[in-house]
C-alpha positions as CSV (number, residue, x, y, z in Angstrom):
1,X,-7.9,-8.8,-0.8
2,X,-10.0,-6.8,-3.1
3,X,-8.5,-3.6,-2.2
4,X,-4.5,-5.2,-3.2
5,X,-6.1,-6.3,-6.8
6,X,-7.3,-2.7,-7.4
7,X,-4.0,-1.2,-6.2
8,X,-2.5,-3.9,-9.0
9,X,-5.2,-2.9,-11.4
10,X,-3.9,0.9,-10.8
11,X,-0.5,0.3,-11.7
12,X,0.8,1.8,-15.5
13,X,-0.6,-0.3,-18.3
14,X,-2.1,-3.2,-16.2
15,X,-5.5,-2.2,-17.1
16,X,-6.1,-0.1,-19.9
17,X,-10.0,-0.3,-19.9
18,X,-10.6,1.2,-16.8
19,X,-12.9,4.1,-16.6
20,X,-11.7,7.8,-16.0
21,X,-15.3,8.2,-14.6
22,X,-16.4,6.6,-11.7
23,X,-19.4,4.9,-12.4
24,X,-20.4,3.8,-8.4
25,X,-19.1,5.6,-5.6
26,X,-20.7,4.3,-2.0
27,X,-20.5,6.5,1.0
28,X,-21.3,5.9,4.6
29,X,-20.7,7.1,7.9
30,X,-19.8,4.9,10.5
31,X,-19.2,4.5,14.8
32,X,-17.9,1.8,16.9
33,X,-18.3,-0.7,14.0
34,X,-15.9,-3.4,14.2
35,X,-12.9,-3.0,12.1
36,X,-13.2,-6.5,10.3
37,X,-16.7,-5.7,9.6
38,X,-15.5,-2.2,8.0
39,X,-13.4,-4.8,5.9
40,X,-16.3,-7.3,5.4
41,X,-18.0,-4.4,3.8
42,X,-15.5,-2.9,1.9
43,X,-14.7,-5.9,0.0
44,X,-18.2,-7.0,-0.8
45,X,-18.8,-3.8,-2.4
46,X,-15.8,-3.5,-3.9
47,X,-16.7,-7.2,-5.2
48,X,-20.1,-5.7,-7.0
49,X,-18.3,-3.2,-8.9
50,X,-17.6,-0.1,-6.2
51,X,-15.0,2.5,-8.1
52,X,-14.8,4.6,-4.7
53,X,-15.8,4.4,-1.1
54,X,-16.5,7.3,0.7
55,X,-16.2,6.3,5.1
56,X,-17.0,9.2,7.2
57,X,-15.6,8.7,10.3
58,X,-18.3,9.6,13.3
59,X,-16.1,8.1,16.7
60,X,-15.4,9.9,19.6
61,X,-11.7,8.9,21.3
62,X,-10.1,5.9,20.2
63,X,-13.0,2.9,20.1
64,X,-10.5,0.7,22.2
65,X,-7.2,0.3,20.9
66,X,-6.8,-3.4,20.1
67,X,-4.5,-5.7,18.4
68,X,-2.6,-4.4,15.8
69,X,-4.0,-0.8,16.1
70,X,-2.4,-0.7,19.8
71,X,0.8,-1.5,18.3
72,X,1.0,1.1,15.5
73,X,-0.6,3.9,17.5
74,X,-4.1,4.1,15.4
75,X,-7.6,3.3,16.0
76,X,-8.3,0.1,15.0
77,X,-10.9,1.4,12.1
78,X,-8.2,3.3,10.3
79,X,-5.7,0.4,10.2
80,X,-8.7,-1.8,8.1
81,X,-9.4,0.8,5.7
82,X,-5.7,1.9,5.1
83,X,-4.9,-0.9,2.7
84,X,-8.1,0.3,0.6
85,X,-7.3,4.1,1.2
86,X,-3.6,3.7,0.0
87,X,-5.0,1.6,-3.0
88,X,-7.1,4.4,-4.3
89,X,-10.3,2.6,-3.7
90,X,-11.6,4.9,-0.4
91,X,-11.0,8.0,1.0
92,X,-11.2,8.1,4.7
93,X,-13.2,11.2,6.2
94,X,-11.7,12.2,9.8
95,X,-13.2,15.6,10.8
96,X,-16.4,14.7,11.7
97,X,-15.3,12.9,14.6
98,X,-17.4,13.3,17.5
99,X,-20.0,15.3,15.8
100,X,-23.4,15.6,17.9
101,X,-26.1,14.9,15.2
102,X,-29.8,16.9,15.5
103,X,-33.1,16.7,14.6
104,X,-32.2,19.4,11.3
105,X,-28.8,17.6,11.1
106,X,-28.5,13.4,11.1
107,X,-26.8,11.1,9.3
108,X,-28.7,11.7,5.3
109,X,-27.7,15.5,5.8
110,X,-23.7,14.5,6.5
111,X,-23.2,12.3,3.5
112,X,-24.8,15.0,1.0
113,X,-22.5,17.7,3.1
114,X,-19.4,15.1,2.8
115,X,-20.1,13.7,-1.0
116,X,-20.4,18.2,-1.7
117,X,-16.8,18.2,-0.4
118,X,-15.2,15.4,-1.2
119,X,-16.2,15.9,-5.2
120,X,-14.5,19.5,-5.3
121,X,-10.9,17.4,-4.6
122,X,-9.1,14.7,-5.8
123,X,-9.8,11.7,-6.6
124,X,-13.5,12.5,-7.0
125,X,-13.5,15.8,-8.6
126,X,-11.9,14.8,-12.1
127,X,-14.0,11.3,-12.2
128,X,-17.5,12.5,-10.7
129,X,-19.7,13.0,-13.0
130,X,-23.9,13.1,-13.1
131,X,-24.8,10.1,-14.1
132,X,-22.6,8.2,-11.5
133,X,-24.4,6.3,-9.6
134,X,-23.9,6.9,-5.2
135,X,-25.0,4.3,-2.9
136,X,-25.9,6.4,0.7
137,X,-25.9,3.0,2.3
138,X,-25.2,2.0,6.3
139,X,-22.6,-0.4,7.2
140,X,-25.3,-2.8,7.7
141,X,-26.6,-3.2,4.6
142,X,-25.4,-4.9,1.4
143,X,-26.5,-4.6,-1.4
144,X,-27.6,-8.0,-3.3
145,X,-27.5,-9.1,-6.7
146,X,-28.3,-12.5,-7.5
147,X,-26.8,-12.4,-11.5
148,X,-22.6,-12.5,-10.7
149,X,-22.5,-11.6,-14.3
150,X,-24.4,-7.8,-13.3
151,X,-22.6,-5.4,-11.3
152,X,-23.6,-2.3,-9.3
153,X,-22.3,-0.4,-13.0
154,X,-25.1,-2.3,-14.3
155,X,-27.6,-0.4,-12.2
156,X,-25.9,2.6,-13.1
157,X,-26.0,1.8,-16.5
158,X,-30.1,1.3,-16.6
159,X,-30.8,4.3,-14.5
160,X,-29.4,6.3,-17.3
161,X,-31.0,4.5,-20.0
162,X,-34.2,4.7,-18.2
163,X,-33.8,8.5,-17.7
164,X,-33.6,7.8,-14.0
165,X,-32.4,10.2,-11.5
166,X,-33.7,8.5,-8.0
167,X,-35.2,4.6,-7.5
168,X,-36.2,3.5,-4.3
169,X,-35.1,-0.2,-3.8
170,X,-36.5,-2.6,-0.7
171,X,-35.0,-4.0,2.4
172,X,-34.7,-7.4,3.4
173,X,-34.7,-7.5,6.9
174,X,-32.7,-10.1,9.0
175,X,-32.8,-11.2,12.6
176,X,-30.6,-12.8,15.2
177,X,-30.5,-16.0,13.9
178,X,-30.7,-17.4,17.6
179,X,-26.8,-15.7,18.3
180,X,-26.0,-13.9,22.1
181,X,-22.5,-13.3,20.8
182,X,-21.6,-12.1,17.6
183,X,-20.4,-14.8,15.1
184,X,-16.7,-14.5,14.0
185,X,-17.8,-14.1,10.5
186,X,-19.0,-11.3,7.9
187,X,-22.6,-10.8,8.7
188,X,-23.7,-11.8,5.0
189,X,-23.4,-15.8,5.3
190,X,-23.9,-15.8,9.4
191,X,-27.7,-14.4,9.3
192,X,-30.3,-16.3,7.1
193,X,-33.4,-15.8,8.6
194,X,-35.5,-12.9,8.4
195,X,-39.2,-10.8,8.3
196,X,-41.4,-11.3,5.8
197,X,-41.6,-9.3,3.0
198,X,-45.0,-7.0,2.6
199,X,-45.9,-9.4,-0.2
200,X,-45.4,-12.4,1.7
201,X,-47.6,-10.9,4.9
202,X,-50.2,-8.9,3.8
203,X,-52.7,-11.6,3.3
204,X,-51.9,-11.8,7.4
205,X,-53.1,-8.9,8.5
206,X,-52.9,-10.1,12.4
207,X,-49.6,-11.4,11.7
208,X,-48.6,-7.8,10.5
209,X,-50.5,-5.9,13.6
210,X,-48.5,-7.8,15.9
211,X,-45.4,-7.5,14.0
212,X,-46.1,-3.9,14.6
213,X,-46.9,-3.9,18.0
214,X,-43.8,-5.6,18.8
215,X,-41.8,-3.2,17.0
216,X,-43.0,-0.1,17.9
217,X,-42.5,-1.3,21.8
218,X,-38.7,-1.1,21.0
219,X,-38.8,1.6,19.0
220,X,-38.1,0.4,15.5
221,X,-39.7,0.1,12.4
222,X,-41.6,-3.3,11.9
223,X,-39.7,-3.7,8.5
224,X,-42.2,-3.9,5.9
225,X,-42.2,-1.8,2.7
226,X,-39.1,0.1,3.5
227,X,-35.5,0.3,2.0
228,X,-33.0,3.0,0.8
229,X,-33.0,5.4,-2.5
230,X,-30.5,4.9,-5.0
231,X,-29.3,8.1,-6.4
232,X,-27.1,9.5,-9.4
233,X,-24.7,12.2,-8.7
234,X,-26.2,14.9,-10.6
235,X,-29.8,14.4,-8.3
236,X,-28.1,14.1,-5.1
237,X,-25.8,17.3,-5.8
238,X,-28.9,19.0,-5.7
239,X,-30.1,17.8,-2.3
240,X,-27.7,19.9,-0.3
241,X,-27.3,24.2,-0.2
242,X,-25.5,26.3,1.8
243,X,-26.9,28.7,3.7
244,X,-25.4,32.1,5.2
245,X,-23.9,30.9,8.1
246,X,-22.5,28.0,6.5
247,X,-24.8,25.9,8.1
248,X,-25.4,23.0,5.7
249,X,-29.1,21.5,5.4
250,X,-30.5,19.2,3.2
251,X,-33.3,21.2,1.0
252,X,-35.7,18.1,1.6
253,X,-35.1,15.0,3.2
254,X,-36.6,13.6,0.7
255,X,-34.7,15.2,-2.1
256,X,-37.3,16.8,-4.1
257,X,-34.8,18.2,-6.3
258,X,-35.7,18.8,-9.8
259,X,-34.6,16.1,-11.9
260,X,-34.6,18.0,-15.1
261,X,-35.6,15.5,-18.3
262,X,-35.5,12.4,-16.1
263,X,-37.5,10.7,-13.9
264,X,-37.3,10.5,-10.4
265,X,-38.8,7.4,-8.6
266,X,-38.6,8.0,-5.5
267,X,-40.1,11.6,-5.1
268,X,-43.5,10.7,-4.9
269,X,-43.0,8.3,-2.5
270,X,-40.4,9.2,0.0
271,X,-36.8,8.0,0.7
272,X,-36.3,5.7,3.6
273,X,-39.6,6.0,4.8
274,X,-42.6,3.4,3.9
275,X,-43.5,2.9,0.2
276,X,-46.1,3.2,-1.7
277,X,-47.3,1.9,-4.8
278,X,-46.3,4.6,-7.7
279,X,-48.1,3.7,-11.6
280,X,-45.4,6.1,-12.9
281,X,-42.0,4.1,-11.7
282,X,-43.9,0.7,-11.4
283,X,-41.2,-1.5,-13.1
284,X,-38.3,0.1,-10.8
285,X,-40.0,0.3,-7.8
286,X,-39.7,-2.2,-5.1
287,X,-42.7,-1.9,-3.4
288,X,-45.1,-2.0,-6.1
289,X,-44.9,-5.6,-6.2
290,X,-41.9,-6.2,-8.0
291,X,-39.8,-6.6,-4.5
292,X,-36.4,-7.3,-6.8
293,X,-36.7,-4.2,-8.8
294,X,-35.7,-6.2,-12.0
295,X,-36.4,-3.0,-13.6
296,X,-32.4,-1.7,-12.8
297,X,-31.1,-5.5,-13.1
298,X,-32.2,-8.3,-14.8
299,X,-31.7,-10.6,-11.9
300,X,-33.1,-8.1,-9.2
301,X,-31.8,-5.8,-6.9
302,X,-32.6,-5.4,-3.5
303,X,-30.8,-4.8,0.5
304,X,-30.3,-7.4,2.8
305,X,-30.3,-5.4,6.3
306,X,-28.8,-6.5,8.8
307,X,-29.9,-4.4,11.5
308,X,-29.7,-6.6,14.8
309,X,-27.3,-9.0,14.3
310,X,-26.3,-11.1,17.6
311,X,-27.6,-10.1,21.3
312,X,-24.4,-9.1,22.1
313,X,-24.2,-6.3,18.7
314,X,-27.6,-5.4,19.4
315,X,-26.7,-3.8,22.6
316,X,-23.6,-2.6,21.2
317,X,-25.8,-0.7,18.6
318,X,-28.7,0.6,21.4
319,X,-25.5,2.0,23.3
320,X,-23.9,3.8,20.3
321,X,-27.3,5.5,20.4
322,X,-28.8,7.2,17.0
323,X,-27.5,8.9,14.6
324,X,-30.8,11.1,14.4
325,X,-33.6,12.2,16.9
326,X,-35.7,9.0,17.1
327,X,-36.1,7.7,20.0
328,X,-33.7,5.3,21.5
329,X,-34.0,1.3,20.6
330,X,-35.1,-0.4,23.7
331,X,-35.4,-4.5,24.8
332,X,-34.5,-7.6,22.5
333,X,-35.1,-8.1,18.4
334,X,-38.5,-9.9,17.8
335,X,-38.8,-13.2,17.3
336,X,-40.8,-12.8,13.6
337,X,-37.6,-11.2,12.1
338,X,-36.1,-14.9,12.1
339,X,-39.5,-16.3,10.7
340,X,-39.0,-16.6,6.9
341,X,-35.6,-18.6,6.0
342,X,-33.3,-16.8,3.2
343,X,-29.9,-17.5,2.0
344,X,-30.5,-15.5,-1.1
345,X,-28.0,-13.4,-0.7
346,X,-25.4,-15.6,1.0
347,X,-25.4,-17.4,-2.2
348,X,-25.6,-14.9,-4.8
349,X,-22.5,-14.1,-3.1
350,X,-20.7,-17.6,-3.1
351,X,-22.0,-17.4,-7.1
352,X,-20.3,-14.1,-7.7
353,X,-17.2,-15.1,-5.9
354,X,-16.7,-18.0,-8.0
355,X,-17.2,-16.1,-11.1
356,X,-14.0,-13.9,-9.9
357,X,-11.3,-14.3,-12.6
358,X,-8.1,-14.1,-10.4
359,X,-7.7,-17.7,-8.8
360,X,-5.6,-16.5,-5.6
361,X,-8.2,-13.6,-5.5
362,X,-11.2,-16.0,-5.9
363,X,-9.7,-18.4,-3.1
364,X,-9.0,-15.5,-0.6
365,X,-12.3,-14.2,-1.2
366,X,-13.7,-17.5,-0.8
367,X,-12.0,-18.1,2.4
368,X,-13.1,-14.7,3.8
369,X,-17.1,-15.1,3.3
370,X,-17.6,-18.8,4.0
371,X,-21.0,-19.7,4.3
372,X,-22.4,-20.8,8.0
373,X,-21.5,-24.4,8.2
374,X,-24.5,-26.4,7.9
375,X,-26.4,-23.9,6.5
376,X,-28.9,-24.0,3.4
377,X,-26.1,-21.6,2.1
378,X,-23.2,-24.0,2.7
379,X,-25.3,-26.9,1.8
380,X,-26.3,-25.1,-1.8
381,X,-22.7,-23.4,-2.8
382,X,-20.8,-26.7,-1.3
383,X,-20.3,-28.0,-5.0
384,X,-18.9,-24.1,-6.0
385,X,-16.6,-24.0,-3.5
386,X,-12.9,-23.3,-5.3
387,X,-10.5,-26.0,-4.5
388,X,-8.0,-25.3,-2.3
């Protein structure tokens, strides 16, 4: 539904204000994800103020031909993103399919090598610029907001106005929510409960000992004090060279490229790896305490991660295998990541969607991401709900 509005919004004249620069541009790399959740995705972003979507397309053969993509001869992936790719909103990357990923090459190194090549050609070359701000996040993790007034610009907007060129930003991590098969519904208003955040569990120090224990005997982190690094262009351009053999590498993984006059937040700690508390980016950093980063939004910022999802996903996901050299996830989600009950972010969305302008958009949307019946989100947004 989004993607139609913004082919609308592209036509002559219908909206002047626009930007020639992209101010957000996501991109992510993706295999045997559902199409519908490629869609669920897609339009939440595109719902917090994505410009353009990068999808870097990592399958191997066709995924299973099913439904509509049986009829028109496509994999069923490409048939959900063409409506945003014809609209202008996405770009759909197709010759990385099948590629074997390595200990010096994993999934961080093919979205710098991909975002490298995708800004030297239309659309992205004439409306990349620095400051715009990229979100290198998986395809199971939105992004929350709780203010529908703020937008993922927003965030873009304070990292320049901070002088920031990197900010680390915290996970929220969510469990099974008691599902063997997976819900026919976008992930964001089916799961609700999840692991306790480092603030909320360090006074629990057997708690947290056992969380570990249990994770580490699946191989998976135990969830605390980690999350993603928000980048601008400019910083992120620098994370990639080229060497002889035109063998790309990322110069660090954890992009200790010079930031010039601005600040970079996450150097000092480490992208995507545990965090630690940092004096110099205290009021931007999630892990310092401030665990919404209100610092780059006014009504906090943070990922909900959805990383197990039902039974039945979960084995999909320990099947697809890794998209790195860890070592392979092993047995069932633990129990603690349903502990602490949050429909934060179900909500915020229900909020944002009711802000939406566009009454047959606002209704489609709202018909799209209903909230679990019954749930605490349901229960809270009932009263927002648009009338049909």
């Amino acid at each position: 539904p989004t993607a139609e509005a913004a082919q609308a919004c592209r036509a002559p004249g219908a909206c002047p204000s626009a930007p020639v620069a992209y101010r957000v541009v996501s991109v992510m790399n993706f295999k045997s994800t559902p199409a519908a959740a490629l869609a669920d995705w897609a339009d939440y972003h595109l719902l917090l103020g994505v410009d353009h979507m990068v999808f870097i397309d990592n399958n191997c053969g066709d995924g299973g031909r099913l439904g509509q993509a049986r009829l028109v001869g496509r994999p069923p992936w490409e048939v959900a993103l063409s409506p945003y790719v014809n609209a202008g909103v996405a770009t759909l990357v197709t010759r990385y399919r099948c590629l074997d990923f390595n200990s010096s090459f994993g999934a961080p190194a093919l979205r710098y090598r991909v975002m490298s090549e995708e800004a030297a050609a239309s659309p992205l070359r004439e409306r990349m610029r620095d400051d715009t701000f990229v979100l290198t996040i998986d395809d199971d993790e939105y992004m929350v907001m709780p203010d529908p007034l703020e937008t993922l610009a927003t965030v873009a907007q304070s990292m320049k106005l901070n002088q920031l060129c990197a900010a680390n930003v915290i996970w929220r991590n969510y469990g099974d929510a008691g599902y063997t098969c997976q819900p026919q519904m976008p992930a964001v208003g089916a799961f609700l409960g999840r692991a306790p955040l480092w603030q909320e569990a360090e006074k629990h120090r057997p708690y947290i000992k056992h969380a570990q224990e249990e994770a580490g005997a699946i191989n998976i982190h135990p969830g605390f004090r980690k999350g993603k690094a928000l980048f601008n262009w400019g910083h992120m351009r620098d994370c990639t060279v080229e060497s002889p053999k035109n063998d790309w590498t990322v110069t660090a993984h954890q992009c200790e490229a010079d930031c010039g006059a601005l600040r970079n937040c996450a150097h000092k700690t480490g992208l995507h790896h545990d965090m630690e508390t940092s004096d110099e980016c205290y009021p931007f950093h999630a892990a310092s305490g401030d665990h919404e980063v209100k610092g780059l939004a006014s009504g906090g910022l943070w990922i909900n991660h959805f990383e197990f999802q039902s039974l039945e996903h979960w084995e999909a996901k320990k099947a697809r295998g890794r998209t790195n050299d860890h070592s392979p996830r092993l047995g069932t989600p633990p129990s603690y990541f349903n502990d602490v009950e949050d429909a934060s972010g179900a909500i915020a969305l229900q909020l944002r969607i009711r802000a939406v302008q566009s009454a047959p958009l606002r209704t489609c949307l709202a018909r799209k991401f209903l909230s679990a019946p019954g749930s605490a989100a349901a229960e809270e947004t009932r009263h927002l709900q648009p009338s049909q």
